[in-house]
C-alpha positions in Angstrom: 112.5 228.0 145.7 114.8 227.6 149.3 114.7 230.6 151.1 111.3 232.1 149.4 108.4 232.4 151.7 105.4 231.0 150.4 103.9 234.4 150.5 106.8 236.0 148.0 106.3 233.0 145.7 102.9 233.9 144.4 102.9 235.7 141.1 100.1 237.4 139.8 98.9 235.7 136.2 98.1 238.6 134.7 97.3 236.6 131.3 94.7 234.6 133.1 92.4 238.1 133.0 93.7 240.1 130.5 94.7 238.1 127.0 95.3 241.1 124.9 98.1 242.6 127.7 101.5 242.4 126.1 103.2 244.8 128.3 103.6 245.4 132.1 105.7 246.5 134.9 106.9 244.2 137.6 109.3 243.5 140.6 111.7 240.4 140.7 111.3 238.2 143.4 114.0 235.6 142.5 116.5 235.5 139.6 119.2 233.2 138.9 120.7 232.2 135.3 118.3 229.2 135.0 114.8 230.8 136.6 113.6 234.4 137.1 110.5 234.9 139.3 108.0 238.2 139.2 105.5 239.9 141.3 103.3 240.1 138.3 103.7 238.8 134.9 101.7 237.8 131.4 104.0 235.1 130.2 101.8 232.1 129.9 104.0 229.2 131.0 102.9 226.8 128.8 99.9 223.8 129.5 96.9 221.9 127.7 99.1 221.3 124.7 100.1 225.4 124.1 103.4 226.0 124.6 105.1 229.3 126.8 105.4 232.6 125.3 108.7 234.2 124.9 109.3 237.9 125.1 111.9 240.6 127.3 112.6 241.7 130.7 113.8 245.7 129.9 116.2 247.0 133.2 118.0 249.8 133.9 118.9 249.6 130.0 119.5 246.4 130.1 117.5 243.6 128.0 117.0 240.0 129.1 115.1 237.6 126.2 112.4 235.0 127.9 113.0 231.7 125.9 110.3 230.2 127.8 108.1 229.9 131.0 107.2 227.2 133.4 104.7 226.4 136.3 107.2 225.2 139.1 107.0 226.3 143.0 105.6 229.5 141.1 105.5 231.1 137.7 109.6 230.7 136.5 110.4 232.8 133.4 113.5 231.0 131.5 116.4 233.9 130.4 118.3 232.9 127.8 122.0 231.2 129.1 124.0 234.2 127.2 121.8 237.2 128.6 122.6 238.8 132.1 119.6 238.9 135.0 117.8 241.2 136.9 119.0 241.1 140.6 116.1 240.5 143.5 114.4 243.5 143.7 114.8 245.2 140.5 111.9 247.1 138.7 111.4 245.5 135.5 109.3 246.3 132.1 108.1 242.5 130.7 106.7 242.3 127.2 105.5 238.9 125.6 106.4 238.4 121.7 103.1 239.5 120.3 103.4 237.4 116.9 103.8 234.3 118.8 101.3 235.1 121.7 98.7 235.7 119.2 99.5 232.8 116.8 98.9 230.4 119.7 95.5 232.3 120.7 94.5 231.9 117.3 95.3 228.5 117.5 94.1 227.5 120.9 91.0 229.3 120.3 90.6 227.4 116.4 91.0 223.9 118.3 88.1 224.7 120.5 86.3 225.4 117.3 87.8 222.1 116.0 86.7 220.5 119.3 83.1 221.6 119.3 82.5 220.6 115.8 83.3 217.3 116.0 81.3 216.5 118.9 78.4 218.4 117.8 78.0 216.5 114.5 80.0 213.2 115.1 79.8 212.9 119.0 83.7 212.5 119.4 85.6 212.9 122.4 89.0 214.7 121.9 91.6 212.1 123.7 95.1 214.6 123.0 96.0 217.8 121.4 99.3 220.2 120.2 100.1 223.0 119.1 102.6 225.0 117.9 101.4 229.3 116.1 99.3 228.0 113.6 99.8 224.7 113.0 98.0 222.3 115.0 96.6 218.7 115.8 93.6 217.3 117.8 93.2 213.5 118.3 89.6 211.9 118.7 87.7 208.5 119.1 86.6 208.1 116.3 86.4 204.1 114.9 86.1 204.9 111.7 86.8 208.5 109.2 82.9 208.9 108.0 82.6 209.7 104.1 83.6 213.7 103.6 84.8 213.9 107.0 87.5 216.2 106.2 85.5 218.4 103.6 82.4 218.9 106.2 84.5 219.6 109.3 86.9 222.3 107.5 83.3 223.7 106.1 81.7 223.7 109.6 84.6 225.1 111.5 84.7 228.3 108.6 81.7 228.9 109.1 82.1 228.9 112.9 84.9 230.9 112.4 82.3 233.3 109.9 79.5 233.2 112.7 81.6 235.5 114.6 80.8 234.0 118.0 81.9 235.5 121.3 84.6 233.7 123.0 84.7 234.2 126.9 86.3 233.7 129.7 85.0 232.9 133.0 86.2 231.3 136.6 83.5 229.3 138.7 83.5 227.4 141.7 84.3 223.9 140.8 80.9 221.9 141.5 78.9 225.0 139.6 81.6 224.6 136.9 80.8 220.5 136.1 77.2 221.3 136.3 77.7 222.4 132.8 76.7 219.8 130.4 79.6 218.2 128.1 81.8 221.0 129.8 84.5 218.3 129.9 84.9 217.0 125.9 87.8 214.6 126.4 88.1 211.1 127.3 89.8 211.5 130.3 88.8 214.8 132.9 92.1 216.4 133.0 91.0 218.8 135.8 93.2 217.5 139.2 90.5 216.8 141.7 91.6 219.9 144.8 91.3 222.7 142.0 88.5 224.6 143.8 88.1 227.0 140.8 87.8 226.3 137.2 88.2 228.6 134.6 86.2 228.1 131.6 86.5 228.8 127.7 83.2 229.1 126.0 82.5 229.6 122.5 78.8 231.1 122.6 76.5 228.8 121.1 79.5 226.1 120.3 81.2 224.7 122.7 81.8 225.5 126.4 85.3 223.8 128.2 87.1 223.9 131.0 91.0 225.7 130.2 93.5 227.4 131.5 94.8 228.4 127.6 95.0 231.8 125.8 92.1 233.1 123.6 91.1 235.6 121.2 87.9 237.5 121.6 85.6 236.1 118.8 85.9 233.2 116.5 86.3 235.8 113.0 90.0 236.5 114.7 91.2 232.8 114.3 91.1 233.5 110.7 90.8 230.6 108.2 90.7 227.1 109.8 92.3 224.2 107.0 92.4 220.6 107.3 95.5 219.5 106.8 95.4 215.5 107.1 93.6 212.7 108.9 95.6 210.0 110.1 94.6 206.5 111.4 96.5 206.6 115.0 95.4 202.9 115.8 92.0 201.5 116.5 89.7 203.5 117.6 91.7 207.2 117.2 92.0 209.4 114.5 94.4 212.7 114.1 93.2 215.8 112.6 96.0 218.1 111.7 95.1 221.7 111.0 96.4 224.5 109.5 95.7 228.8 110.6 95.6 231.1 107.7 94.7 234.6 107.6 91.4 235.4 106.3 88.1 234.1 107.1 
């Protein structure tokens, strides 16, 4: 942003470390109607099909909704065009929406799930992937839809989800990182080539990737993991739509 230093433009991604935080304090670096800036904030900005969290800025009595979040020069929180915003300099108290954040964990963390199971027993790549809380599709290359596909992967990923496997969260040096086996499951590496560090998701015993997403701790929090459809998206690719329920 003109007239930032590059210094007052780093935000500390609090999420990155800590996916269960919902609440912090923080200064404002930058604000304007369209982008507000923080020394520290949680709100993931949105990437690898999950989208941003929305939540408050509380000041000096004051309440300004976060409709969403983007990665520009740094982390931009989006106010909402009818709310007023905290000047430079203000001390403010940021909370994320807690049903949406942990929808989308749910989710993110069930796609893994999704991910891993397919590869392990039908050796597909994943080649795209959205999301929106509980609801869900992944997109793999497969050439054909084997007999009970649908039936055996919903049945697998339950009993994933049943397993109660760790789900953990690490950051390594890049070439330590791709010395992991199958550590990147989709047809094309999405990783941009000067990221020295790369955080990784792993699934204990399941499925290990590289993601910058949010998670929840162990694969019994998704909840129930349904199969919603399987489309044909052309030759070669098929669709599996997904739905989150509660229970496991």
């Amino acid at each position: 942003m003109p007239g930032m230093s590059d210094d007052a433009r780093r935000t500390q991604r609090l999420e990155l470390d800590d996916q269960t935080l919902r609440e912090w304090d923080a200064l404002v670096l930058h604000s304007s109607p369209e982008a507000i800036v923080l020394d520290r904030s949680a709100f993931y900005p949105g990437g690898g099909g999950q989208p941003p969290d929305h939540g408050v800025l509380l000041w000096g009595g004051v309440q300004t909704r976060i409709v969403g979040a983007r990665k520009g020069e740094d982390l931009e929180l989006i106010p909402d065009e009818t709310d007023p915003v905290p000047p430079v300099g203000t001390a403010v108290r940021g909370a994320v929406e807690e049903g949406r954040r942990t929808a989308l964990m749910r989710t993110h963390s069930a796609l893994h799930v999704l991910g891993g199971v397919v590869f392990r027993d039908y050796g597909a790549l994943v080649t795209g992937g959205n999301m929106e809380p509980l609801t869900a599709r992944m997109d793999f290359n497969l050439t054909e839809v084997p007999p009970g596909f649908r039936e055996n992967i919903e049945q697998a990923c339950n009993a994933e989800v049943l397993a109660d496997r760790r789900i953990d969260v690490r950051v390594l040096p890049r070439d330590e990182a791709f010395a992991i086996p199958d550590i990147i499951r989709t047809a094309t590496n999405l990783v941009p080539p000067g990221i020295p560090e790369v955080r990784i998701i792993d699934i204990v015993g399941l499925d290990t990737q590289a993601d910058g997403g949010t998670h929840v701790a162990s694969t019994r929090q998704i909840g129930r993991i349904e199969v919603a459809k399987i489309e044909n998206k052309g030759k070669g690719f098929r669709r599996v739509r997904i739905r989150v329920a509660d229970g496991g």
